[in-house]
N, C-alpha and C positions, 0 to 999 in steps of 0.2 A: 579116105580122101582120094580122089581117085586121078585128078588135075591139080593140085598146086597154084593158088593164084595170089598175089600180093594184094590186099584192096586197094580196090581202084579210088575210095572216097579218101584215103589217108595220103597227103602228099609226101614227099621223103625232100629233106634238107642237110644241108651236112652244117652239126655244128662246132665240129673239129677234124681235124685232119683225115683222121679215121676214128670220128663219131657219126653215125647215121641216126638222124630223127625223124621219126615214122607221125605225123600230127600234126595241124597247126598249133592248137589248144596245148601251150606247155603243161598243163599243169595234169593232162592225159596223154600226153604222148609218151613214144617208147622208144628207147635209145638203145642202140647196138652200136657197140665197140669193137673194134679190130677189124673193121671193114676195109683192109688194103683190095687194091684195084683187084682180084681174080676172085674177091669174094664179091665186089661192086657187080663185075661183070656176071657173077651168078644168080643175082638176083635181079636184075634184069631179064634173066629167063626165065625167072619164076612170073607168068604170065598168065598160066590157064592153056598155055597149046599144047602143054606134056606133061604126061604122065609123070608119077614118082622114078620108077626106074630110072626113065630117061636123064629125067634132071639129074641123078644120082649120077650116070653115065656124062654128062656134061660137068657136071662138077671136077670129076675125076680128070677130064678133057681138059680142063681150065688150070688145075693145078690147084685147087683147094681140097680134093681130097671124096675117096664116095660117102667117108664114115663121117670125117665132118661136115659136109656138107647134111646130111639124113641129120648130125646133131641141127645144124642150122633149120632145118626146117621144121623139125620138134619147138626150137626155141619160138622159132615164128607163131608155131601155132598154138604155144599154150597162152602167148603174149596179143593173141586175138587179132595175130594180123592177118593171117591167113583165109582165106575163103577156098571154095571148093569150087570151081569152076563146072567139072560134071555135074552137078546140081542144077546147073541154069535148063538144065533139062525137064526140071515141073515147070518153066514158064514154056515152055516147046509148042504145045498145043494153043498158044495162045498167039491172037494176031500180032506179026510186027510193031502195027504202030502203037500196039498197048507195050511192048515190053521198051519200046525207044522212049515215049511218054514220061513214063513212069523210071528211068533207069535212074535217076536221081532220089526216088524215091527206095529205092532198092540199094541202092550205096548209101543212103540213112540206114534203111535196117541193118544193114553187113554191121552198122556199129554198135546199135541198139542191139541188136542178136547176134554175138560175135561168133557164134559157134557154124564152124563151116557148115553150108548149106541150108542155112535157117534160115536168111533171107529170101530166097526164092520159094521157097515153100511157105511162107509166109503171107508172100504177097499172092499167088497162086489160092492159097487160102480165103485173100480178102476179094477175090474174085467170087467164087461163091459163099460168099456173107449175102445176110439178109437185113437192112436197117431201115426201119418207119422212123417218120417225121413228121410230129404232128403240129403243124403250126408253119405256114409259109408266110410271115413277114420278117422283119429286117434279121433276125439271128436265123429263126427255122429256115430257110430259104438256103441261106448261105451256110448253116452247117451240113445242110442237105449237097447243097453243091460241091462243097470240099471233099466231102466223106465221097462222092464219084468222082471227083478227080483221082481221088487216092486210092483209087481202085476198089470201091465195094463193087460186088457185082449189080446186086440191088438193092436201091434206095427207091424208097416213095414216100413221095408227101402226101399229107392229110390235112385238107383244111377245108372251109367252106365261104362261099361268097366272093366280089370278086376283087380283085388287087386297086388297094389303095395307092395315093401316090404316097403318103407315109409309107406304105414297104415297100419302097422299091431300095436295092444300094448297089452298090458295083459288083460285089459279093454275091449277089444272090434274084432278085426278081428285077428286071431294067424298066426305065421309064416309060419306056416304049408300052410298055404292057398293063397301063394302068386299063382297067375298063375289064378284063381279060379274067378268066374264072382263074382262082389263086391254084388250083390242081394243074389249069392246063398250060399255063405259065410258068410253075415250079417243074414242070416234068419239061419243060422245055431248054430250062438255067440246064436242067442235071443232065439233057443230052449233049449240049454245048462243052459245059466244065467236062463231061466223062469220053470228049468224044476220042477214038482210037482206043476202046475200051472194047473188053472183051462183049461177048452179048451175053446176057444177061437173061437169065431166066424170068418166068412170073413171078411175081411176087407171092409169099407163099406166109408162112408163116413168122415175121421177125427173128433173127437171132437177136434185137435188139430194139427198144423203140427213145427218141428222143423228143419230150416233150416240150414243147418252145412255145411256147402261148405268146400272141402276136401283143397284149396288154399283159406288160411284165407285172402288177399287179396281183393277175392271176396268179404269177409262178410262185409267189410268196407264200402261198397255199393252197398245197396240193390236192385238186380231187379228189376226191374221197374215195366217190366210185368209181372214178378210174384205174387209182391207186391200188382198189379190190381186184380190179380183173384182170391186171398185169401179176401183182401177184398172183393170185389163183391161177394164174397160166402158168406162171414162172419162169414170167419176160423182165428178164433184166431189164433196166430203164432208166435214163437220166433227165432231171432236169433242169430244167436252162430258161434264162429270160435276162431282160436290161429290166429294172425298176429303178426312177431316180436317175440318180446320177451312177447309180449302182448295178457291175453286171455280176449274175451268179451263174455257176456250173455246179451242179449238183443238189439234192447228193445223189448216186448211182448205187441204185436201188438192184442187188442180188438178192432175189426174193428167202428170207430165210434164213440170210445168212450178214445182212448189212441195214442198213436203218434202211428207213422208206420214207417217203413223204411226210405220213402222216407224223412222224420219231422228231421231222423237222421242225415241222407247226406247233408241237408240243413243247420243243427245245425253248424256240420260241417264244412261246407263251409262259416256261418258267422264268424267263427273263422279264416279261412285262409280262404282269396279271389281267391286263385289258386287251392282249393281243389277239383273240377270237372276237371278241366284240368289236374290234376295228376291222379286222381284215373281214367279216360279216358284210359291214358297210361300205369298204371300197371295191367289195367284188360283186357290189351287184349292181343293175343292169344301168340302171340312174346313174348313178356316180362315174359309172364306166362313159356314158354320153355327154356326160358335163365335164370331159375334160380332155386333153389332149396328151394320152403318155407320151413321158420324156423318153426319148432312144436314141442319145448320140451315134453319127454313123461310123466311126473309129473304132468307139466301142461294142458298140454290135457286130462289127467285123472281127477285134479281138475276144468275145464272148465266142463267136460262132468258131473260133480257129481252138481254142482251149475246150472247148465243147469236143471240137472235131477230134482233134487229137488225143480229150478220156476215151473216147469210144474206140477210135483204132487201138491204142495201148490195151484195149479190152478186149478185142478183135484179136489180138496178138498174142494173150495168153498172160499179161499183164497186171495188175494190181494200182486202178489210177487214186490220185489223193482223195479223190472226189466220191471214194467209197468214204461212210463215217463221215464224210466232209462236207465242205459247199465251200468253195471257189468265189473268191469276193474281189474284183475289179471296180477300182475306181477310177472315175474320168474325171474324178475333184486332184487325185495326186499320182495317179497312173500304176498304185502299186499293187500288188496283187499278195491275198491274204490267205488263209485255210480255217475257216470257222468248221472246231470239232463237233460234229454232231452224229454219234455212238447212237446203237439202238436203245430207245426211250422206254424204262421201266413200265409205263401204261400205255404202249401203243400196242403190245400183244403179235406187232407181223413177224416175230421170232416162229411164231408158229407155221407159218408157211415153208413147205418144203423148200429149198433150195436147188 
């Protein structure tokens, strides 16, 4: 560690004379004891503008000592307070107003990623990420938008035809744009949400693709052959949709090594023995014209946000529930659930490489 920096996301409170609490969240916070005033004023230099020696040499300056002081900042930083200040140096190459943007985004990960200098290289990282988005209405749109706000380098949607007023939300495609082809519109939301972002290359090959089918319907059961040639790539892939009153996230399909679409359909169907012969008849083309899916806009906004965040936590080196899973939001009771779905004894996608 080559700078010494307290995080800046953890506020400090004192909850006794000389008790220091490092947290809002009691039940994560961290409390150092024996903080009289020359150990207070020590770590108040623990800042990021010096070095270790330095502060060793202040410490000693202060009257707490070089040796405990070097203990104090051992303790700091096994206790994950600590960040590395030299590190902000992989965001260095990156413009200003991406790294001002985003610095709240960066004092989240300092806590998700406690280990000094993991968050900027992180986020650095999510910079050249690559994420598809297939489906620009009320969830695709805004999970598209999110994931550039949050710094992917690049995203693109995929979709065809042009924007309904049913997709429009505050999230994601605005009203203004009904009429408007749904590609030139959603790449429009994602220059706006991602602006002060770094520039971003072509779009090339996905590290990731997110399928959001604009009639949640659809997302109940997963294309087949689409399903085939994400895996055969061995493009991880999540999906996502509002059906009902009901939104789902998942599952996130690690080709090879987690369920997949098809593991879902099946789960499905050992549950109800007529559940192919129904979802047969509400996916097709008739059924779909005769009616109007239901897609709360609250909840398409919290589907697009738990979407958003499996995929960064995946982006990040992460493990989301929504592997083996699917993510079940209801707008009947608000609560959010985890249906296990394991890979399925006769879906056979074990065999695809991972």
């Amino acid at each position: 560690m080559t700078r010494p920096m307290l995080k800046t996301a953890l506020p400090r409170t004192w909850r006794e004379r000389e008790v220091l609490q490092f947290g809002a969240v009691a039940e994560r916070a961290v409390l150092l004891d024996g903080v009289r005033p020359a150990v207070s004023a020590f770590l108040d230099l623990v800042d990021g503008s010096r070095e270790t020696e330095q502060l060793l040499a202040e410490g000693e300056r202060l009257g707490v000592g070089s040796g405990p002081a070097r203990e104090l900042l051992g303790s700091l930083a096994r206790a994950g307070l600590l960040d590395d200040a030299g590190a902000q140096q992989a965001l260095g190459p990156l413009p200003a107003p991406y790294r001002r943007r985003l610095a709240p985004d960066l004092a989240s990960l300092s806590l998700v990623h406690p280990e000094p200098g993991a968050a900027p290289a992180l986020l650095a990282a999510r910079g050249s990420a690559a994420v598809q988005v297939r489906g620009a209405g009320r969830v695709g749109a805004a999970v598209a938008a999110l994931l550039a706000a949050a710094g992917v380098g690049v995203v693109e949607v995929v979709d065809r035809g042009r924007v309904a007023a049913g997709d429009c939300t505050p999230a994601g495609v605005p009203p203004q744009d009904v009429g408007r082809l749904r590609t030139t519109a959603a790449r429009e939301a994602l220059r706006r949400a991602g602006a002060g972002t770094a520039p971003a290359a072509r779009a090339g090959t996905p590290q990731l693709v997110v399928v959001a089918p604009r009639d949640g319907t659809a997302g109940l059961a997963a294309d087949p052959a689409q399903g085939r040639q994400l895996m055969r790539a061995g493009v991880p892939h999540l999906y996502t949709c509002v059906v009902e009153h009901l939104g789902l996230v998942g599952p996130l399909v690690l080709p090879g090594a987690a369920a997949c679409g098809g593991c879902a359909t099946l789960h499905r169907g050992d549950r109800d023995p007529a559940w192919v012969r129904l979802v047969a008849q509400l996916c097709s083309d008739g059924a779909a014209r005769a009616r109007t899916p239901a897609c709360d806009t609250a909840l398409a906004g919290a589907v697009a946000g738990l979407a958003a965040l499996h995929v960064l936590m995946l982006l990040d080196g992460g493990r989301p529930p929504s592997v083996d899973g699917v993510m079940e939001l209801s707008a009947a009771d608000g609560m959010v659930r985890r249906l296990r779905m394991p890979l399925h004894p006769d879906c056979g996608c074990a065999w695809y490489g991972g």
